[in-house]
TILUMDO-283749 format. One record per residue: x, y, z of N, C-alpha, C in turn. Coordinates in steps of 0.05 Angstrom, whole numbers, padded with zeros to 5 digits, always signed. Last residue first. Layout:
! TILUMDO-283749
XYZXYZXYZ/...
//
This chain:
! TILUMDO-283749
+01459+02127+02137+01433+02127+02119+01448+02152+02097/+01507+02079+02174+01493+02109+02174+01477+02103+02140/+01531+02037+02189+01509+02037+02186+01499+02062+02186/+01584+02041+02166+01587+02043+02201+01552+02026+02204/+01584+02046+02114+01592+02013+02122+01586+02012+02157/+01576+02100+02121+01554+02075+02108+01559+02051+02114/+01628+02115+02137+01599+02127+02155+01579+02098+02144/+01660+02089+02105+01663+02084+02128+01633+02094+02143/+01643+02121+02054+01657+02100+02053+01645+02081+02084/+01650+02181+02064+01629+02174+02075+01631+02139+02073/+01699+02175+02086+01693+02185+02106+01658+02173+02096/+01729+02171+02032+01736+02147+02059+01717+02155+02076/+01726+02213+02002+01711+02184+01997+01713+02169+02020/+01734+02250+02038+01702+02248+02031+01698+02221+02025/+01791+02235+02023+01783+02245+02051+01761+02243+02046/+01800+02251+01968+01803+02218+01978+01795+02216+02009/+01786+02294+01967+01771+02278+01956+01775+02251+01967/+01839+02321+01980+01795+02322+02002+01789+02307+01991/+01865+02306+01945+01871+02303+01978+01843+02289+01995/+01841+02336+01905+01848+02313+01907+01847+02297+01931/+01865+02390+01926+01837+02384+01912+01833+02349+01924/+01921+02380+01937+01905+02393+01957+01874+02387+01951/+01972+02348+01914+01952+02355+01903+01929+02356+01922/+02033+02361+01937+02011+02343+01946+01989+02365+01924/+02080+02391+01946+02087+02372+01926+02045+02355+01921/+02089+02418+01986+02088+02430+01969+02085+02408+01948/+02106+02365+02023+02068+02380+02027+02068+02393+02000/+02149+02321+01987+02143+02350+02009+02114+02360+02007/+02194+02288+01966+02165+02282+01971+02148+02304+02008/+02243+02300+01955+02223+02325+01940+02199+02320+01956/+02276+02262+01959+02278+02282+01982+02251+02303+01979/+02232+02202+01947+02244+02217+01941+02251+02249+01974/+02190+02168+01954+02211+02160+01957+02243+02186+01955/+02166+02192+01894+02157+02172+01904+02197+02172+01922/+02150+02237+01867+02178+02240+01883+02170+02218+01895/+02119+02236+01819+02144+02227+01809+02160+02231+01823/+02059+02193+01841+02076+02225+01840+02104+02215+01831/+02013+02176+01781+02022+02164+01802+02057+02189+01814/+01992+02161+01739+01989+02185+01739+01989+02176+01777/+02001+02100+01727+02020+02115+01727+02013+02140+01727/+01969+02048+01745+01953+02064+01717+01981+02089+01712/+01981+02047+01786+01988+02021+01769+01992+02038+01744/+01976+02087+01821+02004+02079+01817+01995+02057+01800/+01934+02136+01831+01936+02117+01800+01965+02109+01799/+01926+02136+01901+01928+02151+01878+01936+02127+01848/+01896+02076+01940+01917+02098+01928+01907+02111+01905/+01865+02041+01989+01865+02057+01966+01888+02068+01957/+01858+01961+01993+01867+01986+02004+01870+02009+01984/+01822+01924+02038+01816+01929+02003+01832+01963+02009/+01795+01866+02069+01816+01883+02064+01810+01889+02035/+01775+01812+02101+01769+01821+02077+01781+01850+02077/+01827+01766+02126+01805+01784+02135+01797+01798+02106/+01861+01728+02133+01839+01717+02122+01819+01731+02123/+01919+01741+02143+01906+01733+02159+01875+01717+02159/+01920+01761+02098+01938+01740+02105+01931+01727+02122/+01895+01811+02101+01883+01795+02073+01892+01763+02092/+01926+01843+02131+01899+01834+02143+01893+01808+02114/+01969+01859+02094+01978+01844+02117+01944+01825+02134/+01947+01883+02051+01962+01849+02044+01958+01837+02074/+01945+01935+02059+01921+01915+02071+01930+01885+02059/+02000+01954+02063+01986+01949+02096+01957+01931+02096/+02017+01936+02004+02027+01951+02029+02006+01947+02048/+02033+01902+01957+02044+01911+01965+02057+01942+01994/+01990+01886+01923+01993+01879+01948+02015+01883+01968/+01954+01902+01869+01969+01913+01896+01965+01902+01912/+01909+01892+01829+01923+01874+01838+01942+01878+01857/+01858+01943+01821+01889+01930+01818+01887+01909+01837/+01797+01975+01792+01800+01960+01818+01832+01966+01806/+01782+02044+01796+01777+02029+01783+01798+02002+01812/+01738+02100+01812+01745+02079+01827+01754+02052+01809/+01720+02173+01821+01727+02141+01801+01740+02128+01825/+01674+02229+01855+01701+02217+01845+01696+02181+01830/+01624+02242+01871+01640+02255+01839+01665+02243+01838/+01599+02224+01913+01621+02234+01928+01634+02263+01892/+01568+02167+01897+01564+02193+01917+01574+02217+01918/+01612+02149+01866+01589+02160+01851+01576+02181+01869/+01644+02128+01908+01662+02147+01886+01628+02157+01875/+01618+02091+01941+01616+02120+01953+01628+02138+01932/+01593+02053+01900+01575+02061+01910+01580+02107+01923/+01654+02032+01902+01637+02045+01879+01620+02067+01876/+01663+02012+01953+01679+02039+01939+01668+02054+01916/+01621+01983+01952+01626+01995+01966+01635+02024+01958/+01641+01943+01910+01618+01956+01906+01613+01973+01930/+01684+01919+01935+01698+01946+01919+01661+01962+01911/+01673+01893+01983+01680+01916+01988+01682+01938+01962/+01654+01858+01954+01637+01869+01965+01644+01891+01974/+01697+01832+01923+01669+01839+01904+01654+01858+01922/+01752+01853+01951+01733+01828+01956+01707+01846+01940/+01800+01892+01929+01782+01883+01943+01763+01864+01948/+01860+01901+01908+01852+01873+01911+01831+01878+01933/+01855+01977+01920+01882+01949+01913+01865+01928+01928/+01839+02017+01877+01827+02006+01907+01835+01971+01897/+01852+02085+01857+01854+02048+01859+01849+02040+01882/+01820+02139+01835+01828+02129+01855+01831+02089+01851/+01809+02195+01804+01802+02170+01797+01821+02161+01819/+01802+02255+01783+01793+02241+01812+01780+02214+01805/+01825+02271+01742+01804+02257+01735+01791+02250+01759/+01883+02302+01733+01839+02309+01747+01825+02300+01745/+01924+02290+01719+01905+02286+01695+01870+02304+01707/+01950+02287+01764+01961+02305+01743+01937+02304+01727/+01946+02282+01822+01934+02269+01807+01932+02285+01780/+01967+02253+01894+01971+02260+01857+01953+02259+01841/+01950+02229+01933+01960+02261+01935+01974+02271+01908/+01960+02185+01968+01930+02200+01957+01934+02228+01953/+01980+02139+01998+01988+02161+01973+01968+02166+01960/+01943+02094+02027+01974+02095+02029+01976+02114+01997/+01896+02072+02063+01909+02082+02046+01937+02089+02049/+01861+02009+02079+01877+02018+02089+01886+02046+02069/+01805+01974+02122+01810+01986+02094+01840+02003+02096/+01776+01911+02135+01805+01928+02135+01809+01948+02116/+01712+01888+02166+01733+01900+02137+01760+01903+02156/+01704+01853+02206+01684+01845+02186+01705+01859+02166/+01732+01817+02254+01743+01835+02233+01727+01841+02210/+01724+01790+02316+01699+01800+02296+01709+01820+02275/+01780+01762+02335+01770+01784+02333+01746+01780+02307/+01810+01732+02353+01789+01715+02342+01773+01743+02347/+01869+01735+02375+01843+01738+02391+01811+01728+02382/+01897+01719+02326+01902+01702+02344+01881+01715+02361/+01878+01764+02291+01873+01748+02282+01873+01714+02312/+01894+01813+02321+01875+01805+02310+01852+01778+02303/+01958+01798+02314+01939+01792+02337+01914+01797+02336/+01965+01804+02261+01962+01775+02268+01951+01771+02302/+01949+01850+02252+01931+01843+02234+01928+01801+02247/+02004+01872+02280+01968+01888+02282+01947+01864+02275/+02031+01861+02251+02040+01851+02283+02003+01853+02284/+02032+01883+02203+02031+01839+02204+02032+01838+02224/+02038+01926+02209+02012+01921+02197+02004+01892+02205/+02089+01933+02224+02064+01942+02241+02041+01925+02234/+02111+01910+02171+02113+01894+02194+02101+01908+02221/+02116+01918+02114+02091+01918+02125+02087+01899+02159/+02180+01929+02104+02164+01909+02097+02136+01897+02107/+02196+01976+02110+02216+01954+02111+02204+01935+02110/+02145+02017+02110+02169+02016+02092+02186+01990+02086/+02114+02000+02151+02112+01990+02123+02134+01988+02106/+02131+02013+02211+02151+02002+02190+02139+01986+02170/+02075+02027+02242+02098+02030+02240+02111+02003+02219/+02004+02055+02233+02022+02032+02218+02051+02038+02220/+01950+02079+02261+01971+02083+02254+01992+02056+02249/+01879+02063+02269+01909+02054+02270+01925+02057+02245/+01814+02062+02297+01835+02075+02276+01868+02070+02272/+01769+02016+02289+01795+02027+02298+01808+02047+02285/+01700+02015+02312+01715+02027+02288+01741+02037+02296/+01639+01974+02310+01657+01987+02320+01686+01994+02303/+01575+01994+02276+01596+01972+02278+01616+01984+02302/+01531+02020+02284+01526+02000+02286+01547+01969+02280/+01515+02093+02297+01535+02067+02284+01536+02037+02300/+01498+02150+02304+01488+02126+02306+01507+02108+02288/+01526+02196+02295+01522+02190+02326+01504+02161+02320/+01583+02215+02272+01560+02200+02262+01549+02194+02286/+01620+02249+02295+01605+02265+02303+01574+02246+02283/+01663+02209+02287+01660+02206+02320+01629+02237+02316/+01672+02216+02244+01648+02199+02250+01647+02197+02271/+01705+02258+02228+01684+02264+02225+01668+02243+02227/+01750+02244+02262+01741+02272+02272+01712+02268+02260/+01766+02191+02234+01764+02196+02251+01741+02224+02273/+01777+02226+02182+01762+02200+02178+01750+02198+02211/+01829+02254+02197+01800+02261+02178+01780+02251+02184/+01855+02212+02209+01856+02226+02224+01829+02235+02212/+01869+02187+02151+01850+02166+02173+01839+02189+02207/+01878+02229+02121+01862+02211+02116+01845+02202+02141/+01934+02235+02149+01921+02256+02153+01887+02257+02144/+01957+02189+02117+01952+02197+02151+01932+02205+02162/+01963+02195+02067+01940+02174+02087+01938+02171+02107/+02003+02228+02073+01971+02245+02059+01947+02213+02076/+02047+02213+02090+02023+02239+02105+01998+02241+02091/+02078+02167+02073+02044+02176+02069+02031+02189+02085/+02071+02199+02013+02080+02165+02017+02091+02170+02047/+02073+02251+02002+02048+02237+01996+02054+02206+02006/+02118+02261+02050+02088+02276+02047+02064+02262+02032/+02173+02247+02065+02141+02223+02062+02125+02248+02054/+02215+02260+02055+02202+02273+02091+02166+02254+02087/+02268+02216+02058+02244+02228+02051+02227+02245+02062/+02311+02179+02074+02318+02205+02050+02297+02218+02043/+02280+02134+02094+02295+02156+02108+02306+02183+02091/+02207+02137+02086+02248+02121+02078+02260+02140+02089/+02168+02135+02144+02181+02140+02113+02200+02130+02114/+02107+02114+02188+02133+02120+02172+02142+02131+02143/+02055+02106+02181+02066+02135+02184+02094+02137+02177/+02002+02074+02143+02023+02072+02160+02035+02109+02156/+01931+02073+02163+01959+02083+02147+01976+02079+02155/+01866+02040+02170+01900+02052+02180+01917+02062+02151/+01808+02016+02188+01814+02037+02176+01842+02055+02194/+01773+01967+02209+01794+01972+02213+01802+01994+02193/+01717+01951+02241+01720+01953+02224+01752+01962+02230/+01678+01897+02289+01702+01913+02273+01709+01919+02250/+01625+01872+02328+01634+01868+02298+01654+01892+02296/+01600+01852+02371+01626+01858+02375+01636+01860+02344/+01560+01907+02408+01566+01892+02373+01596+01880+02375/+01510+01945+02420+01516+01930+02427+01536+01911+02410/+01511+02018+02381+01485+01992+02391+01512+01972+02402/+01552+02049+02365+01528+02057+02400+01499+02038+02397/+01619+02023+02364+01586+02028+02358+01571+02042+02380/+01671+02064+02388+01660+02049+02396+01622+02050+02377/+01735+02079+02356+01707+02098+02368+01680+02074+02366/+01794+02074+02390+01781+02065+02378+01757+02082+02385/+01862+02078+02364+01847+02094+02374+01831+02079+02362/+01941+02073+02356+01908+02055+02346+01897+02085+02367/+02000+02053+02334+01991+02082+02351+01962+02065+02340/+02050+02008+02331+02028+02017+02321+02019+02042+02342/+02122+02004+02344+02106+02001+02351+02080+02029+02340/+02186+01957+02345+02163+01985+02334+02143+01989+02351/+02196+01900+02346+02214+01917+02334+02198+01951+02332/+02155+01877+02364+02182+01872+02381+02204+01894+02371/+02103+01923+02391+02112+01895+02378+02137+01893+02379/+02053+01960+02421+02076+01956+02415+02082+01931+02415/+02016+02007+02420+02011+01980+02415+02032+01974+02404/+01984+02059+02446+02020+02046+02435+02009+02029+02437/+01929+02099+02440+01927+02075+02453+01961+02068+02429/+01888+02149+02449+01901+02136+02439+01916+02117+02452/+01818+02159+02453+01838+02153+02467+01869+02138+02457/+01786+02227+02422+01792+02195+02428+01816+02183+02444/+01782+02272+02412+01768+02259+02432+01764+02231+02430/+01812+02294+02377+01795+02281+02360+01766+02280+02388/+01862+02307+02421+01843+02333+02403+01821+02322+02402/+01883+02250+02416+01867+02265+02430+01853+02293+02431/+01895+02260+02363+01875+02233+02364+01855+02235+02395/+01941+02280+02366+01921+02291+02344+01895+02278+02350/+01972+02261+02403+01954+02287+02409+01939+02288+02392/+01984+02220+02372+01972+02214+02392+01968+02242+02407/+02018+02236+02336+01986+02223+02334+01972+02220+02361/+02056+02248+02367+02042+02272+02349+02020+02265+02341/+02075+02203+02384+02068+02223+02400+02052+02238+02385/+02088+02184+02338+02076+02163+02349+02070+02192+02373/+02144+02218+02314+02117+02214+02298+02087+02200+02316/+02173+02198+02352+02163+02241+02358+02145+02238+02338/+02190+02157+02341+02178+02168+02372+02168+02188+02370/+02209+02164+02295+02180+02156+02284+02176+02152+02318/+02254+02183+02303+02231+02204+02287+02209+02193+02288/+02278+02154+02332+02271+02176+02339+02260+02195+02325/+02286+02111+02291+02283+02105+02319+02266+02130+02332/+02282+02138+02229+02295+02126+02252+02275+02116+02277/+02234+02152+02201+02254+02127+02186+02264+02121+02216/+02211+02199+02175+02196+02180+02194+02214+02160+02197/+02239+02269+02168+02234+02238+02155+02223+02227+02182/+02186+02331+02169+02222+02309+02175+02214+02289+02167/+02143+02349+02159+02168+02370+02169+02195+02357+02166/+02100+02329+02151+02123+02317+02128+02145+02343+02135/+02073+02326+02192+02074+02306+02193+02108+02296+02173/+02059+02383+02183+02068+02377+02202+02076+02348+02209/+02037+02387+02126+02052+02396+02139+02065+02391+02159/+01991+02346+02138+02007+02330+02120+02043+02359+02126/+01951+02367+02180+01970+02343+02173+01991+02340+02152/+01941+02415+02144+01965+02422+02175+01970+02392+02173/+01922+02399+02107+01950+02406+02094+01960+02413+02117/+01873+02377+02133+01894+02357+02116+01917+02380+02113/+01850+02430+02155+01845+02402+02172+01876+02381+02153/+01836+02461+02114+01847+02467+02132+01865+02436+02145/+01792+02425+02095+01813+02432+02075+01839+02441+02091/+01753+02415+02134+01770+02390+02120+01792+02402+02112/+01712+02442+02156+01740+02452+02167+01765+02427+02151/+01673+02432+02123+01682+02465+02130+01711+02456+02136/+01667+02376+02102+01669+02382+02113+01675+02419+02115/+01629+02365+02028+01663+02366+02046+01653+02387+02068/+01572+02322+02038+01581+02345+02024+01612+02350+02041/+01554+02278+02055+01564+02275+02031+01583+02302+02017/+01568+02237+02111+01563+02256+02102+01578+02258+02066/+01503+02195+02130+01529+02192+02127+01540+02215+02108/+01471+02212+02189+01470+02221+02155+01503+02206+02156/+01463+02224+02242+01455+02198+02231+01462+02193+02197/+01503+02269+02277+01481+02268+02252+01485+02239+02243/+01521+02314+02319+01521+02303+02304+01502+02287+02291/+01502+02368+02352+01498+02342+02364+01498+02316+02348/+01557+02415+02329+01526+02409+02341+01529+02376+02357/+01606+02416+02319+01590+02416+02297+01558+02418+02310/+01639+02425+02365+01656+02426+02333+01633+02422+02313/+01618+02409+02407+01620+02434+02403+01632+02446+02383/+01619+02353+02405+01624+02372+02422+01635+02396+02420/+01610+02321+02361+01585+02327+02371+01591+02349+02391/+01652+02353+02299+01656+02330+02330+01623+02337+02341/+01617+02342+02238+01632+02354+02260+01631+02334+02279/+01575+02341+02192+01603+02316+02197+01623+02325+02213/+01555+02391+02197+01540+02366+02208+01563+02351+02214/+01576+02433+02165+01577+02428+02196+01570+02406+02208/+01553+02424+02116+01589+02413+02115+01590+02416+02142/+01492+02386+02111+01513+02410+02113+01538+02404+02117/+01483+02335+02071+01481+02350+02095+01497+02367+02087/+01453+02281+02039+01474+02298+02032+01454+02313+02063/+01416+02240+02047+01445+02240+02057+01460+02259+02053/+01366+02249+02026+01382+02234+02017+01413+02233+02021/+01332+02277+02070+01340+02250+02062+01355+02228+02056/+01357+02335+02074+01347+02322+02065+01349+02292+02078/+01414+02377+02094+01391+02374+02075+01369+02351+02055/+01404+02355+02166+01415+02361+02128+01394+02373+02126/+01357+02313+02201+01373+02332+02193+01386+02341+02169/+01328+02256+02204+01320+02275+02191+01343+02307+02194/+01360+02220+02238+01358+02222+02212+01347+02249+02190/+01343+02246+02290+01329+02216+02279+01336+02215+02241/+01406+02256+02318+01374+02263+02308+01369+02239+02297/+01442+02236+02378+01432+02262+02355+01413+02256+02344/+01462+02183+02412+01453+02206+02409+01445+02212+02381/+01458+02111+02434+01448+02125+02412+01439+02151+02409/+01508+02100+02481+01480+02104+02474+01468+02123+02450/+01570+02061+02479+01548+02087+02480+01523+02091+02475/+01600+02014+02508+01580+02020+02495+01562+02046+02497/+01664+01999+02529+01637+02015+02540+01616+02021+02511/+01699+01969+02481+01696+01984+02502+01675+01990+02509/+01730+01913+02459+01706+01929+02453+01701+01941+02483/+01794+01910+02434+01781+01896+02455+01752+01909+02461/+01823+01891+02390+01814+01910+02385+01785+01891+02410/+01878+01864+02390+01853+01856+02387+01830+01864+02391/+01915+01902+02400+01912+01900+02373+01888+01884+02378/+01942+01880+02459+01926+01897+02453+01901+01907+02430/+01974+01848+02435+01952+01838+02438+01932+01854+02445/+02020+01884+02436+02015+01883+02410+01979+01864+02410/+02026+01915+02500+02027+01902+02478+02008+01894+02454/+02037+01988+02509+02019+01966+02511+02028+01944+02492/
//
């Protein structure tokens, strides 16, 4: 498909299933780790809660991504075809429709999960998939892959949401955020309703344990966002100046963008950056989930979940 595709074209409208909120435990948003399931038969009839507690099947769920993603490098022609397929089963598993969105040199992998009130408002939540070629990428960036995939599985089971929500895979960050700039400028040329962009890229170090997380150049509103879900969640959030990967590209465009990583300014940042080493065995697994909960409930609250 082409890259105008990327204007994230709003599909069939669903009707507002699962409970009135009242499920979990409680009120106050925290739920069972089954609730933030698919509605079909992966968790029940999903849940109005945005979820606080980690998923059951999360932990599982990231190290087959990030395994199977960091088996080989992402760099050629033909790795990142057999990378763009592999999302795109993963995405159909998810029960979503994946969708090539192809540009002159590459091409994005997207999936979208539609509000279930009426809306043409968008949110955007991507990674890019490629790697350098001397790398198999595991934390740079299976780990923000396997993120947005996460992210995906567990709000397609938020059954009330009140925005609509892409998911999109990012070809050739590496060589200079040029998925991201095909993505972000047809977007932008459709006059797309882009309310966020959130993007990650290396979530998979974290020597010290502090589960502290950067959240590169957000807009005042998004980072009280991030705030809001690190306190929910037990993890940090301090801000950076990074602009150096996939949410620069929406920023350019004029969209509000705010993207996460592990402590690359602050330097408890991995030391195979780029490297042959940068391997699953290499990924901080704790950590991982964390940056997976934060994004997940992050995104459930901004969806409009309680």
């Amino acid at each position: 498909m082409s890259a105008a595709r990327a204007a994230l074209v709003l599909v069939g409208v669903l009707g507002c299933a699962g409970d009135d909120g009242e499920g979990g435990d409680g009120g106050d948003g925290a739920i069972d780790a089954g609730d933030a399931m698919l509605p079909d038969g992966d968790g029940g009839g999903g849940t109005c809660l945005a979820p606080v507690a980690e998923p059951a099947w999360l932990a599982a769920y990231l190290a087959d991504q990030v395994q199977q993603l960091a088996a080989s490098p992402r760099a050629t022609v033909t790795e990142r075809g057999a990378a763009r397929a592999y999302l795109a089963e993963q995405l159909t598993a998810i029960g979503l429709t994946p969708m090539t969105l192809t540009y002159q040199t590459g091409a994005n992998v997207a999936a979208e999960l539609p509000a279930t009130v009426a809306t043409d408002a968008w949110i955007v939540f991507g990674a890019h998939f490629d790697s350098v070629s001397d790398s198999p990428g595991a934390n740079d960036n299976a780990t923000g892959v396997a993120v947005v995939l996460a992210a995906a599985r567990a709000l397609a089971g938020v059954s009330c949401r009140d925005t609509n929500v892409a998911f999109v895979f990012f070809d050739q960050e590496e060589i200079g955020l040029v998925g991201s700039g095909a993505y972000a400028a047809a977007a932008k040329a459709a006059g797309t309703n882009l309310v966020a962009a959130h993007t990650i890229d290396q979530a998979g170090w974290d020597m010290d344990d502090d589960l502290r997380f950067e959240i590169e150049l957000p807009t005042p509103a998004l980072f009280a966002q991030y705030q809001a879900a690190a306190a929910a969640i037990g993890a940090q959030v301090v801000q950076t100046t990074v602009n150096s990967t996939d949410h620069e590209s929406f920023r350019a465009q004029g969209f509000a963008a705010a993207g996460l990583t592990e402590e690359y300014v602050s330097g408890d940042t991995t030391p195979h950056y780029h490297q042959p080493s940068d391997t699953a065995a290499t990924v901080d697994a704790a950590y991982h989930r964390v940056a997976a909960r934060l994004m997940i409930y992050l995104l459930a609250r901004e969806l409009g979940a309680p």
